[in-house]
PyMOL Python script that loads the backbone (N, CA, C, O; Angstrom):
from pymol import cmd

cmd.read_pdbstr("""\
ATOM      1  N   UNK A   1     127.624  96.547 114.950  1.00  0.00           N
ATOM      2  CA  UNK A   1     126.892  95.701 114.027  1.00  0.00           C
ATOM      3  C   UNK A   1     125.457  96.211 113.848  1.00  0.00           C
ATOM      4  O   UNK A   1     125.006  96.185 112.702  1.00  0.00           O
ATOM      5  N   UNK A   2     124.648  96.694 114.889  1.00  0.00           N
ATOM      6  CA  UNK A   2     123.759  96.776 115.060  1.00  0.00           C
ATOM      7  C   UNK A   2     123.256  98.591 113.919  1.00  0.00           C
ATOM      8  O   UNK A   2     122.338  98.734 113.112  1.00  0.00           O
ATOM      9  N   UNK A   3     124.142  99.440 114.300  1.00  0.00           N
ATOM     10  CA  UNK A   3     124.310 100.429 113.638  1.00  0.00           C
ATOM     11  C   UNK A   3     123.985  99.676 111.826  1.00  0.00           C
ATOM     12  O   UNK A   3     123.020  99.653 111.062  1.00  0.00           O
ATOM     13  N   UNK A   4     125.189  99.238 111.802  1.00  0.00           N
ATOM     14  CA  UNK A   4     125.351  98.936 109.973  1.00  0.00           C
ATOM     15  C   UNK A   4     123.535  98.628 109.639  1.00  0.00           C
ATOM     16  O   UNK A   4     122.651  99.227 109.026  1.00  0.00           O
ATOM     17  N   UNK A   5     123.639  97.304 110.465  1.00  0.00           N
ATOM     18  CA  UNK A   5     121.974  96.651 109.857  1.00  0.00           C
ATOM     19  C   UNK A   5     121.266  97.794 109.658  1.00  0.00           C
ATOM     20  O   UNK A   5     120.791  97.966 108.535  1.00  0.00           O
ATOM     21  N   UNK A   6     121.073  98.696 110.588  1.00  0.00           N
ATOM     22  CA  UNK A   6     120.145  99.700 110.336  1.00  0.00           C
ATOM     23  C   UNK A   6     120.686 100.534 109.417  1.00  0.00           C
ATOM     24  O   UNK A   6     120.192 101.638 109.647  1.00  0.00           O
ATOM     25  N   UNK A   7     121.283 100.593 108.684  1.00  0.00           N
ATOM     26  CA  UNK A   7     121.389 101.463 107.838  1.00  0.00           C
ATOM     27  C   UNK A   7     120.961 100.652 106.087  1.00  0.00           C
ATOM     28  O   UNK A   7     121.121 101.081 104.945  1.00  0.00           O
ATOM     29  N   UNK A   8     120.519  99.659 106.493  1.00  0.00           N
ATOM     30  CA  UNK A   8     120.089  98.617 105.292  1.00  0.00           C
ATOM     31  C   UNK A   8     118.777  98.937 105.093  1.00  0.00           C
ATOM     32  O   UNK A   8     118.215  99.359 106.104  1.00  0.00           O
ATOM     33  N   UNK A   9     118.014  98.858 103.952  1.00  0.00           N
ATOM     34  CA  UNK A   9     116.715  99.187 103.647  1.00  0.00           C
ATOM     35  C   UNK A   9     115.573  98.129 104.357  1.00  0.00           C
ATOM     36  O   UNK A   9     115.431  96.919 104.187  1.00  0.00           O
ATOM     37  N   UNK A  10     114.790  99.123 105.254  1.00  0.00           N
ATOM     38  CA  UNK A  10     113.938  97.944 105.879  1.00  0.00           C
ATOM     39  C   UNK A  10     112.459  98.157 105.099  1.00  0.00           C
ATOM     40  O   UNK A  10     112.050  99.299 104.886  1.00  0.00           O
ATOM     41  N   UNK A  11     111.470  96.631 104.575  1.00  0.00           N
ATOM     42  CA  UNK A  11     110.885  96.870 103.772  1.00  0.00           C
ATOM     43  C   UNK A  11     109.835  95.497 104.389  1.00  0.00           C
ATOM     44  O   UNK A  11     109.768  95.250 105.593  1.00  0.00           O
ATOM     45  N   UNK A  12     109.155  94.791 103.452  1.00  0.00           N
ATOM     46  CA  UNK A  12     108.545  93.599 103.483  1.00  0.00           C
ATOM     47  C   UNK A  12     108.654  92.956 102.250  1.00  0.00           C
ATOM     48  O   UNK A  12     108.565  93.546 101.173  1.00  0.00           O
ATOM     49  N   UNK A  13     108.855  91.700 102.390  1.00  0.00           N
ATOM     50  CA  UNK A  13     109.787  90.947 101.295  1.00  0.00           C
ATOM     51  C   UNK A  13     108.115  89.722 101.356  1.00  0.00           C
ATOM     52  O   UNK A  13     107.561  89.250 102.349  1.00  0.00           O
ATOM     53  N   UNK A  14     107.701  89.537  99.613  1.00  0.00           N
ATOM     54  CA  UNK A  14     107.002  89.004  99.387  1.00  0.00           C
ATOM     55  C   UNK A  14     107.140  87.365  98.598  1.00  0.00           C
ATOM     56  O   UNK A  14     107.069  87.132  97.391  1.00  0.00           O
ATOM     57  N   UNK A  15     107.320  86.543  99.540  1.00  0.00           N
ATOM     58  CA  UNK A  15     107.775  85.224  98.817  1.00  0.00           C
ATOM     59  C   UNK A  15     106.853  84.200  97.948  1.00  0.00           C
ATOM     60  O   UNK A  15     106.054  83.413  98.455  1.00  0.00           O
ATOM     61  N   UNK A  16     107.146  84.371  96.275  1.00  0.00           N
ATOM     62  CA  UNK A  16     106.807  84.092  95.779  1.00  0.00           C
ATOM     63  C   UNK A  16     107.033  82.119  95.329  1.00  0.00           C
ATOM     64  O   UNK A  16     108.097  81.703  94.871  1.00  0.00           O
ATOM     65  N   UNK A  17     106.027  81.355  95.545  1.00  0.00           N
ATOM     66  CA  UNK A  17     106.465  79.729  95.140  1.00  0.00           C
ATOM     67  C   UNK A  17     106.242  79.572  93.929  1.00  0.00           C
ATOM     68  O   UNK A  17     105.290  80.114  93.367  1.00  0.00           O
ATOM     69  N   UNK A  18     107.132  78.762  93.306  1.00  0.00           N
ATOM     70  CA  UNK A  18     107.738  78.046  92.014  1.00  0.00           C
ATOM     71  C   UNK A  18     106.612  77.431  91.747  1.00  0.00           C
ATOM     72  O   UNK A  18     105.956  77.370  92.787  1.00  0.00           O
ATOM     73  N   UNK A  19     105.959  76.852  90.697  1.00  0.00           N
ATOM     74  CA  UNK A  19     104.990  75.751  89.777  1.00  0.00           C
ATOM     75  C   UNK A  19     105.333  75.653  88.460  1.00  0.00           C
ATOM     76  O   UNK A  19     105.992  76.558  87.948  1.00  0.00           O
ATOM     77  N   UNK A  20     104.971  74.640  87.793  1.00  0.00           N
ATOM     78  CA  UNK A  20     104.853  74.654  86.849  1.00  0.00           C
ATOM     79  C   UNK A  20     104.031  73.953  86.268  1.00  0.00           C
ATOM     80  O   UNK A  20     103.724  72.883  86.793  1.00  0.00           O
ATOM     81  N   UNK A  21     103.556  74.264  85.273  1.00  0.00           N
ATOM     82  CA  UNK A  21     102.015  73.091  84.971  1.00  0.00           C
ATOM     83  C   UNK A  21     101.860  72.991  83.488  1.00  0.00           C
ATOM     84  O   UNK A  21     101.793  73.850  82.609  1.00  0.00           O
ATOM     85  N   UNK A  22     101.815  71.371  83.469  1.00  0.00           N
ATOM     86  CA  UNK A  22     101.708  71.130  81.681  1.00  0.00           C
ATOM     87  C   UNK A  22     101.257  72.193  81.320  1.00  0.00           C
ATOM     88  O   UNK A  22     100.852  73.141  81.993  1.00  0.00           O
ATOM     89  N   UNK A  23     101.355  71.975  79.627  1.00  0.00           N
ATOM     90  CA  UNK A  23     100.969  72.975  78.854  1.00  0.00           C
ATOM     91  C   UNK A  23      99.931  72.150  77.776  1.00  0.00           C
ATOM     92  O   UNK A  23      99.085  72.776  77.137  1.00  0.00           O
ATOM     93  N   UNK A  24     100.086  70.747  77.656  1.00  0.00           N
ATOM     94  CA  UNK A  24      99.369  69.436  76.502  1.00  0.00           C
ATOM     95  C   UNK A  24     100.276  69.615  75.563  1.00  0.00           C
ATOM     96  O   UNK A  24     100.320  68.760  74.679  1.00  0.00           O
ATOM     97  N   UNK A  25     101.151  70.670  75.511  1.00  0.00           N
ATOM     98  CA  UNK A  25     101.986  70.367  73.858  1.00  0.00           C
ATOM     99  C   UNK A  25     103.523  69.512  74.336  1.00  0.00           C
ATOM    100  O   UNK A  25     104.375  69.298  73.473  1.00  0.00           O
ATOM    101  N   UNK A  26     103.672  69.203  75.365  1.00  0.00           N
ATOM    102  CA  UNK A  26     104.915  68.836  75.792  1.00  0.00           C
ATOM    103  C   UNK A  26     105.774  69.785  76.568  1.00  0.00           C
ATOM    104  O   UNK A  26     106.867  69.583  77.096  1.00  0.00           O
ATOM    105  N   UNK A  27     105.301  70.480  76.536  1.00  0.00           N
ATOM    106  CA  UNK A  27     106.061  72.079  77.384  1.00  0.00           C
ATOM    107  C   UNK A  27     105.103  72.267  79.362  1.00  0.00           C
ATOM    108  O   UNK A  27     104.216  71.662  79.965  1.00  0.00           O
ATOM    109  N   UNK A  28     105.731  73.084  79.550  1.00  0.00           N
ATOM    110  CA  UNK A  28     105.267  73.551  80.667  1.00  0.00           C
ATOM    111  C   UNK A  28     105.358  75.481  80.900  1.00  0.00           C
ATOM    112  O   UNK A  28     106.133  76.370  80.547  1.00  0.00           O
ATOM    113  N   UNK A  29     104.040  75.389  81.716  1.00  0.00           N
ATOM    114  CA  UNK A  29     103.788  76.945  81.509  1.00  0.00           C
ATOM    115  C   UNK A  29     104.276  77.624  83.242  1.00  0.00           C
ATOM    116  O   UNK A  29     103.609  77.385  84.249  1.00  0.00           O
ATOM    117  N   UNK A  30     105.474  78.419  83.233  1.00  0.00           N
ATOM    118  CA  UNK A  30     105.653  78.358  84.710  1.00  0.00           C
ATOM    119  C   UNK A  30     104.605  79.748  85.737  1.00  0.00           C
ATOM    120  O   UNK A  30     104.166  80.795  85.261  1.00  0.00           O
ATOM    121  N   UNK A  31     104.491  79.354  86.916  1.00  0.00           N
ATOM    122  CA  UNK A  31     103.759  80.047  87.673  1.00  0.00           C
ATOM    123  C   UNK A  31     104.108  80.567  88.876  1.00  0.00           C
ATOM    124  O   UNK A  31     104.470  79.735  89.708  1.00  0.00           O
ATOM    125  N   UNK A  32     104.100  82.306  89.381  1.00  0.00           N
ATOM    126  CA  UNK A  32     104.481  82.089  90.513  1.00  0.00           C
ATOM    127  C   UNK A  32     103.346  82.427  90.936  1.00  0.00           C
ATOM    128  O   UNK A  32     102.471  82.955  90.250  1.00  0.00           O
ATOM    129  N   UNK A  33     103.218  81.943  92.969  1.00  0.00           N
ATOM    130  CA  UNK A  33     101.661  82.556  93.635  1.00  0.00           C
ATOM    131  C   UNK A  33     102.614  83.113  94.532  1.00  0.00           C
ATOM    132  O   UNK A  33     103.839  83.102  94.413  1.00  0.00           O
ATOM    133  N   UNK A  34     101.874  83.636  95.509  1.00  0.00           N
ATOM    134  CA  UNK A  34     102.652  84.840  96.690  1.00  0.00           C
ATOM    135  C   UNK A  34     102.273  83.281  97.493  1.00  0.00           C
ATOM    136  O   UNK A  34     101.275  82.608  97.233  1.00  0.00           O
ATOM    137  N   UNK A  35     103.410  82.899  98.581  1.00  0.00           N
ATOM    138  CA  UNK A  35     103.315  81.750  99.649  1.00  0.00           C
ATOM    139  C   UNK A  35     103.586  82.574 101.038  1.00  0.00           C
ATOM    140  O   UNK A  35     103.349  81.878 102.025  1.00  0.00           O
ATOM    141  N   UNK A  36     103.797  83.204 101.178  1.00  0.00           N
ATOM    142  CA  UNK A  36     104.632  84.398 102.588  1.00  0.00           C
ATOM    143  C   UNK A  36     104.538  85.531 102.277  1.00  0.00           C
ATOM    144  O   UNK A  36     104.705  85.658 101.064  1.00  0.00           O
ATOM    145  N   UNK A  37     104.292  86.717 102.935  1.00  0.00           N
ATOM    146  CA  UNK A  37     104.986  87.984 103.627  1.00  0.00           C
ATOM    147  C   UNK A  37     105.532  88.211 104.794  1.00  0.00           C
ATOM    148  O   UNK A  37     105.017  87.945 105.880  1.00  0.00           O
ATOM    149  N   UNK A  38     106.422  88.630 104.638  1.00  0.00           N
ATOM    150  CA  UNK A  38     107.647  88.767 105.722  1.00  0.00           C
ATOM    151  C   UNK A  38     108.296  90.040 105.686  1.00  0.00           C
ATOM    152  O   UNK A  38     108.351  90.745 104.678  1.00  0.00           O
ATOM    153  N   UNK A  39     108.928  90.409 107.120  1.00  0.00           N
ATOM    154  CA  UNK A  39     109.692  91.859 106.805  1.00  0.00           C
ATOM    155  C   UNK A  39     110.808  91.132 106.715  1.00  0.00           C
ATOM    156  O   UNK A  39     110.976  89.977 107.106  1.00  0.00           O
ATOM    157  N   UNK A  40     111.919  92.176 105.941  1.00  0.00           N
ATOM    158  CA  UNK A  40     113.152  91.930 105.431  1.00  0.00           C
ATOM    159  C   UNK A  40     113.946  93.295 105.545  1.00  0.00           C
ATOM    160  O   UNK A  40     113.482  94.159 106.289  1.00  0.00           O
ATOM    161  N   UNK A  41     114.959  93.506 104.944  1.00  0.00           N
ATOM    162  CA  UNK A  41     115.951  94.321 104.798  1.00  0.00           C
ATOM    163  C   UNK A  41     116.787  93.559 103.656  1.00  0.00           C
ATOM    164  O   UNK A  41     117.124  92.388 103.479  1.00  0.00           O
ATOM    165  N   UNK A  42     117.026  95.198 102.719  1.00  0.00           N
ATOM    166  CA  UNK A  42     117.711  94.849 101.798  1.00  0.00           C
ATOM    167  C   UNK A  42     118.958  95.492 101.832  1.00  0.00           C
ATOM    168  O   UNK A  42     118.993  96.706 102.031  1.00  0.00           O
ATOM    169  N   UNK A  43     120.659  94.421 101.556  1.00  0.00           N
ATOM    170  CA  UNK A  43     121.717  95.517 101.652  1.00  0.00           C
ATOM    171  C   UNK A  43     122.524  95.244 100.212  1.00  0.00           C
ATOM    172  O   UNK A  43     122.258  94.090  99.876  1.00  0.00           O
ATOM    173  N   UNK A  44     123.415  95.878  99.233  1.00  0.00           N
ATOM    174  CA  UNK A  44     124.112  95.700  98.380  1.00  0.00           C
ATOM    175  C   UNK A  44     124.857  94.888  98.436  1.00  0.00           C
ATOM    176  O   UNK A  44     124.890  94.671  99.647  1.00  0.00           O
ATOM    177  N   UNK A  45     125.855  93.913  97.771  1.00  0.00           N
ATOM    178  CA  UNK A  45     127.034  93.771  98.376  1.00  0.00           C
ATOM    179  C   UNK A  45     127.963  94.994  97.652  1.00  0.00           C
ATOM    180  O   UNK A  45     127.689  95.718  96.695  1.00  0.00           O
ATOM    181  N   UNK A  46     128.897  94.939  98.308  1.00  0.00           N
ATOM    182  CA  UNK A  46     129.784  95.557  97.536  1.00  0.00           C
ATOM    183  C   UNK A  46     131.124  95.017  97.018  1.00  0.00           C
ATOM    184  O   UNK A  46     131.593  94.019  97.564  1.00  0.00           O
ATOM    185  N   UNK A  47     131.856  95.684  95.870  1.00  0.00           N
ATOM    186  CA  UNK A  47     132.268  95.312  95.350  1.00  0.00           C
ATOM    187  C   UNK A  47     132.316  94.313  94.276  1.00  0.00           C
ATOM    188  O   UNK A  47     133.275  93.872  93.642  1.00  0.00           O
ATOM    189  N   UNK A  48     131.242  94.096  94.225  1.00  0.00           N
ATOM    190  CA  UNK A  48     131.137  93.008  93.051  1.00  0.00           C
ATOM    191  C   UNK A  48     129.991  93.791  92.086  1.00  0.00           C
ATOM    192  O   UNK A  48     129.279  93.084  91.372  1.00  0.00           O
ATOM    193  N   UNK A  49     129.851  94.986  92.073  1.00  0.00           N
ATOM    194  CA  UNK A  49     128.692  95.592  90.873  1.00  0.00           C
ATOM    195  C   UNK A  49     129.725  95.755  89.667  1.00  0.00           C
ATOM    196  O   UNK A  49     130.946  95.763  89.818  1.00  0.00           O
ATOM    197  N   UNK A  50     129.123  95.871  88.566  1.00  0.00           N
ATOM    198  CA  UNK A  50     129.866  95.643  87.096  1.00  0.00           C
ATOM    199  C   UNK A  50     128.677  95.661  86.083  1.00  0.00           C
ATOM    200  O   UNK A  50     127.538  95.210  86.201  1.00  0.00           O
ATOM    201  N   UNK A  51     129.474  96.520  84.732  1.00  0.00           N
ATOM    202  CA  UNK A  51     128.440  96.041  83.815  1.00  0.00           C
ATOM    203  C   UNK A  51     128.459  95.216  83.115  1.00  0.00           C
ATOM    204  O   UNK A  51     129.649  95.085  82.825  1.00  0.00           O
ATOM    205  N   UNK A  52     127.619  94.150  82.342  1.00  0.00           N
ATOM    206  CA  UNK A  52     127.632  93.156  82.135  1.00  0.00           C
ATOM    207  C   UNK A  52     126.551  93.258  80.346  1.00  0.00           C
ATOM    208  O   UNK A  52     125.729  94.099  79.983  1.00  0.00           O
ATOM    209  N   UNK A  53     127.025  92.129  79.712  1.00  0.00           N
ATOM    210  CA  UNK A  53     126.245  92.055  78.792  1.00  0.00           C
ATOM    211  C   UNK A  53     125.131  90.886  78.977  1.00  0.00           C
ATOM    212  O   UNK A  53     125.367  89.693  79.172  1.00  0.00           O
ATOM    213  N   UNK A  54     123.731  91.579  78.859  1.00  0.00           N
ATOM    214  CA  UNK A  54     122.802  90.832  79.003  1.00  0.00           C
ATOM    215  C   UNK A  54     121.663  91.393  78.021  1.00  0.00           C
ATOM    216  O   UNK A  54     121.345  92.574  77.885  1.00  0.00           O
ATOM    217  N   UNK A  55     121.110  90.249  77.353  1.00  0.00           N
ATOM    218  CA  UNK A  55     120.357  90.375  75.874  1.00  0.00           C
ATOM    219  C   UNK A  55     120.773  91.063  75.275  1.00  0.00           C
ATOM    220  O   UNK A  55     120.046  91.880  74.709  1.00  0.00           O
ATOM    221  N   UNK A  56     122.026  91.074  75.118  1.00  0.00           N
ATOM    222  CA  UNK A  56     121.999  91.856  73.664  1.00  0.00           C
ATOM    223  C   UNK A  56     122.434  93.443  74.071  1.00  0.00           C
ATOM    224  O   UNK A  56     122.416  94.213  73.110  1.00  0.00           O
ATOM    225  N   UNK A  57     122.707  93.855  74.990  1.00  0.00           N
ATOM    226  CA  UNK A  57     123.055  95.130  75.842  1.00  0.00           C
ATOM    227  C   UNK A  57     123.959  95.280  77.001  1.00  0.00           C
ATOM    228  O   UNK A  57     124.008  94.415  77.875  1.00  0.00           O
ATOM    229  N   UNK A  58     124.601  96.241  77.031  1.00  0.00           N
ATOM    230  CA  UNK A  58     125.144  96.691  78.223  1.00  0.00           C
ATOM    231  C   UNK A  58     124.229  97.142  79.895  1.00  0.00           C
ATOM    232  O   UNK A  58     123.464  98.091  80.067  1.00  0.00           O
ATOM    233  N   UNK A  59     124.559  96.332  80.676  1.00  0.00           N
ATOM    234  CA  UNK A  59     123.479  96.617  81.740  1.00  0.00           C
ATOM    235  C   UNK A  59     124.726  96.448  82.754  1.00  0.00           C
ATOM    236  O   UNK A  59     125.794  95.837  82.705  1.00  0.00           O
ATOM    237  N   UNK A  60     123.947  97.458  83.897  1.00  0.00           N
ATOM    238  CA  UNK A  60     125.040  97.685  85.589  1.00  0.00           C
ATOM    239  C   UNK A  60     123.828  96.491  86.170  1.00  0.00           C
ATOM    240  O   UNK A  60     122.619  96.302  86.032  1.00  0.00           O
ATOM    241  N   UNK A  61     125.044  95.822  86.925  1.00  0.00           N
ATOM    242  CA  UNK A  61     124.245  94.868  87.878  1.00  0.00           C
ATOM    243  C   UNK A  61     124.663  94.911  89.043  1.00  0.00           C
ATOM    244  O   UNK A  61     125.865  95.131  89.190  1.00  0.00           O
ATOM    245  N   UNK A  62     123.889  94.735  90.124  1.00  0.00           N
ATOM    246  CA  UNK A  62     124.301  95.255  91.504  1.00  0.00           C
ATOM    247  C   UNK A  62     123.575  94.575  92.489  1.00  0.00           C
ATOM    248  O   UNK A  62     122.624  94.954  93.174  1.00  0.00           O
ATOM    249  N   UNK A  63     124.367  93.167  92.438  1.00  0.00           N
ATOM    250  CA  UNK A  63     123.810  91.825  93.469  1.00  0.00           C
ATOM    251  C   UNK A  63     123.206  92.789  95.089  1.00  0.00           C
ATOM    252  O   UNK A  63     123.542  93.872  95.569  1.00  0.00           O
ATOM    253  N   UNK A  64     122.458  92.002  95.404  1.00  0.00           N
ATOM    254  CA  UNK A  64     121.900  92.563  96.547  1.00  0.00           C
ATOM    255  C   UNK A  64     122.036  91.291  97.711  1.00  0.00           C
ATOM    256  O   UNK A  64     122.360  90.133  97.445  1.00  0.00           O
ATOM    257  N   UNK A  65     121.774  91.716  98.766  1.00  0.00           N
ATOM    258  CA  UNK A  65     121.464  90.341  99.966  1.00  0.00           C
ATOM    259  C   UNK A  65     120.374  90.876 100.909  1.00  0.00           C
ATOM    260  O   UNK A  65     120.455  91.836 101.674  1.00  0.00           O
ATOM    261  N   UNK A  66     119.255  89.983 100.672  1.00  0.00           N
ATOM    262  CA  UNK A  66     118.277  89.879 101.563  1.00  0.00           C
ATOM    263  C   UNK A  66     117.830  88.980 102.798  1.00  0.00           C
ATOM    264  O   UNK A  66     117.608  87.769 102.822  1.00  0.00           O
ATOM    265  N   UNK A  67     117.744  90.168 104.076  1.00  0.00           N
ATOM    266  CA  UNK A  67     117.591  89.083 104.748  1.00  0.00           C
ATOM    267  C   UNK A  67     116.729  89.093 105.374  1.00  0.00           C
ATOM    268  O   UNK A  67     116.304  90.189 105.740  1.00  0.00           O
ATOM    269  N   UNK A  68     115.909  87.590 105.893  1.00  0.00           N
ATOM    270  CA  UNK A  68     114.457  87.273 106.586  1.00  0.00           C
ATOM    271  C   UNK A  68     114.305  87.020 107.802  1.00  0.00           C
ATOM    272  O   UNK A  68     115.149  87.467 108.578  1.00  0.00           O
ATOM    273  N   UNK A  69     113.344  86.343 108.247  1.00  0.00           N
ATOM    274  CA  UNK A  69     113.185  86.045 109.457  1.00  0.00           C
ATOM    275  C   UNK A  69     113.721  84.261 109.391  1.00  0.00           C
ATOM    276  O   UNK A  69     113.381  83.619 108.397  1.00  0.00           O
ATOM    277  N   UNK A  70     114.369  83.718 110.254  1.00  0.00           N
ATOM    278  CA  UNK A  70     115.049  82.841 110.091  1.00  0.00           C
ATOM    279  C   UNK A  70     114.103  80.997 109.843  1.00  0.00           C
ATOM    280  O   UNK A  70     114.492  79.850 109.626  1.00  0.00           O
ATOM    281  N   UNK A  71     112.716  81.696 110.051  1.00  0.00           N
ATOM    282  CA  UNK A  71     111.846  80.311 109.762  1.00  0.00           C
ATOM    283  C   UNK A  71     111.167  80.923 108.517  1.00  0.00           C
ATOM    284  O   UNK A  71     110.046  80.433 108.379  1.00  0.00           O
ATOM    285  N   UNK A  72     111.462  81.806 107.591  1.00  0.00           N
ATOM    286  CA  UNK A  72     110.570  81.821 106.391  1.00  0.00           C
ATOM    287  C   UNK A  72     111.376  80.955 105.358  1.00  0.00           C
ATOM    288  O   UNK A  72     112.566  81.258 105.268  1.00  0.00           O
ATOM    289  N   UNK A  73     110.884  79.823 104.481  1.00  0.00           N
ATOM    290  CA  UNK A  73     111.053  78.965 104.022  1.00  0.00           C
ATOM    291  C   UNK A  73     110.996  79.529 102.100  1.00  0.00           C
ATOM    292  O   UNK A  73     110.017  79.995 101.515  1.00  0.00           O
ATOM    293  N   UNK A  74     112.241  79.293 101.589  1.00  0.00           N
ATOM    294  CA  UNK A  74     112.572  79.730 100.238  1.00  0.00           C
ATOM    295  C   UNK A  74     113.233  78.790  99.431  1.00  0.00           C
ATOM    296  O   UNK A  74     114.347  78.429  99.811  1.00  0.00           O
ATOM    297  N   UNK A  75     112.628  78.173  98.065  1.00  0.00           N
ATOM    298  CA  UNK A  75     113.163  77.518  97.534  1.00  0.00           C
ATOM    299  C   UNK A  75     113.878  77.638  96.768  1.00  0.00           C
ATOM    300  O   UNK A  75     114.220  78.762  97.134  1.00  0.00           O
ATOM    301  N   UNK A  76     114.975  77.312  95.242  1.00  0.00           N
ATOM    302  CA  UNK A  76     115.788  77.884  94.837  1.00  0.00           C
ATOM    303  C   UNK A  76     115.258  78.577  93.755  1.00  0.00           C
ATOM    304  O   UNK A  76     115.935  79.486  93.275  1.00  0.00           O
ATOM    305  N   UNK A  77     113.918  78.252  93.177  1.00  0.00           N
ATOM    306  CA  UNK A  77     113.215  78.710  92.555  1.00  0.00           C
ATOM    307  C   UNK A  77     112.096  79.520  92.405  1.00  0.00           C
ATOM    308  O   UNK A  77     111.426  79.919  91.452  1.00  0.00           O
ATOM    309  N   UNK A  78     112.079  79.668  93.774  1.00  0.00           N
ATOM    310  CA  UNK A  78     111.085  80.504  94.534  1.00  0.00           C
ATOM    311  C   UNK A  78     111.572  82.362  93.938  1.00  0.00           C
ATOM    312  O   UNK A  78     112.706  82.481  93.473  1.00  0.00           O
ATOM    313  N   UNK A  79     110.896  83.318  93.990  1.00  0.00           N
ATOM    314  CA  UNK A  79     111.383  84.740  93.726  1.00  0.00           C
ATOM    315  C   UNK A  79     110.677  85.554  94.575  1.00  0.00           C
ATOM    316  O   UNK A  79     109.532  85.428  95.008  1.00  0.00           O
ATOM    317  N   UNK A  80     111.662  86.570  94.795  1.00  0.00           N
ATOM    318  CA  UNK A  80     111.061  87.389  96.210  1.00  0.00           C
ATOM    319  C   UNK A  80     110.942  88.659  95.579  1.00  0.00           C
ATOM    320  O   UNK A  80     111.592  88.931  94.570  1.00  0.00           O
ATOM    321  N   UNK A  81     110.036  89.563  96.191  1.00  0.00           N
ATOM    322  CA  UNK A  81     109.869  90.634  95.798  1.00  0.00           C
ATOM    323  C   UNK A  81     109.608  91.337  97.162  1.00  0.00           C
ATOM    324  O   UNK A  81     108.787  91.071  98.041  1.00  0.00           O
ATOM    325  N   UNK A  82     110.680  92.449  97.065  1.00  0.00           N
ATOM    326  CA  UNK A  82     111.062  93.371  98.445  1.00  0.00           C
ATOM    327  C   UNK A  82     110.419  94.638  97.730  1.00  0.00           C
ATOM    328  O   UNK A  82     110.863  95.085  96.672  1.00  0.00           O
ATOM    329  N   UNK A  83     109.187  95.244  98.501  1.00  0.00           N
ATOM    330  CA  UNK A  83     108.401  96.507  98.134  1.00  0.00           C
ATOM    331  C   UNK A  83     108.208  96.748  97.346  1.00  0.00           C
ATOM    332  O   UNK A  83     108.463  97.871  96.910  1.00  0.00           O
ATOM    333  N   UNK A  84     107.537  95.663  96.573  1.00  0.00           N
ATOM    334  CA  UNK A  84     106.822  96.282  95.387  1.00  0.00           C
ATOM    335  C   UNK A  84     107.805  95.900  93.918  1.00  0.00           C
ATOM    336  O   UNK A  84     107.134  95.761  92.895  1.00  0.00           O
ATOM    337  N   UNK A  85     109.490  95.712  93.763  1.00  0.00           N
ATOM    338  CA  UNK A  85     110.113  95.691  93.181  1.00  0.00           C
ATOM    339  C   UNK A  85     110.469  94.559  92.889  1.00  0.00           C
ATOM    340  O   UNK A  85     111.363  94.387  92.060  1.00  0.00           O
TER     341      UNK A  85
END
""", "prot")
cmd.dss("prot")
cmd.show_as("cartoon", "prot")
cmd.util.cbc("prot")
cmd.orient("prot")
């Protein structure tokens, strides 16, 4: 087990929190701030990459799974950014 993990990309995963804040026209303008840095590791899954139509185009998509330290706190709306990406 220990082998595999290490062969997963080890990086620092930047956790971004959800807001959103009127706009006065009836809308809302959304916001993310950085709430955490944390190290992580990133691995593919496999078998489930495919191309897919998205806007209007053909695009390869290639779900990933990231994983943290087990007290860093992520909401469903929250977005992470692993090195920079």
């Amino acid at each position: 087990m220990r082998s595999t993990v290490n062969t997963y990309q080890a990086g620092t995963a930047i956790i971004q929190g959800y807001s959103a804040t009127a706009d006065g026209s009836g809308g809302y303008t959304d916001a993310y701030t950085a709430s955490a840095t944390v190290t992580a590791r990133l691995a593919p899954l496999r078998g489930i990459e495919a191309e897919r139509f998205l806007a209007g185009r053909v695009a390869f998509v290639q779900p990933n799974r990231i994983t943290v330290p087990n007290t860093t706190v992520i909401d469903e709306k929250d977005r992470v950014v692993f090195d920079g990406v």
